[in-house]
N, C-alpha and C positions, 0 to 999 in steps of 0.2 A: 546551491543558491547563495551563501556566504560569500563564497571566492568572485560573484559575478559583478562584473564592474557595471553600471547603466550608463546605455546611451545619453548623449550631453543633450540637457535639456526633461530627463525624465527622472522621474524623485520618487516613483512606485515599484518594485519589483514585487510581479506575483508571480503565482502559477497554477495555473488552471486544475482542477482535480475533478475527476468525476464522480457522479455519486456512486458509482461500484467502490470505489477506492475507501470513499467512507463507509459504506456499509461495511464491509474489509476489516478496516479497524474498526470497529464498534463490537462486531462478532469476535476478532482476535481481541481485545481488551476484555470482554467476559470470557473467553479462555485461559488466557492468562491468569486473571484473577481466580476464576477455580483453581487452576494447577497451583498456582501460588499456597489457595486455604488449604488445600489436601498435602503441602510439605511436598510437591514436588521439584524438582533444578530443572530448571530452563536453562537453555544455553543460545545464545544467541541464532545458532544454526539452527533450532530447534523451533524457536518462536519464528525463520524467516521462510520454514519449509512451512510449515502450519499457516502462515498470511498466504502465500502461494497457494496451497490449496483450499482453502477457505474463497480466494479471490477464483480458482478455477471453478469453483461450486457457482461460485455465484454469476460467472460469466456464465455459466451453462444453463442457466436458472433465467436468465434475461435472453431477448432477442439480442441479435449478433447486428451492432452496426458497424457502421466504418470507425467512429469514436470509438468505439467499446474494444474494436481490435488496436488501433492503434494505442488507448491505455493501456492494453493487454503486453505489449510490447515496450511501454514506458515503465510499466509494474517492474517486469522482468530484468530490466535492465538496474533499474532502481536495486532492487532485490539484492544483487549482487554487489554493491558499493558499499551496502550496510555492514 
């Protein structure tokens, strides 16, 4: 999002997120912070396999939309640029 230039004339850049995304992080944020009180190392690969499945739990917890697949496929992608 940083590197994106806006089209001439628009002064917003967003990006849409759905609420799976945020529940996502909400559940990995109080993971973390337990693994953190208990003196465990996270490692980056660690906390991005644990969002992935935390977000697979919960895609499979929800009805299957066309949204909900296409985030699924913008997660993933994401996932791996971190």
């Amino acid at each position: 999002m940083k590197g994106i230039t806006p089209a001439k004339g628009v002064t917003i850049i967003s990006k849409l997120r759905s609420s799976l995304h945020e529940k996502m992080e909400k559940l990995l944020m109080v993971w973390v912070t337990e693994k953190q009180l208990k003196g465990d190392t996270l490692t980056q690969g660690i906390i991005c396999e644990k969002a992935r499945a935390i977000y697979g739990d919960l895609l499979n917890q929800t009805q299957r939309t066309s949204t909900d697949e296409a985030s699924e496929d913008s997660f993933k992608s994401q996932s791996r640029l971190v």
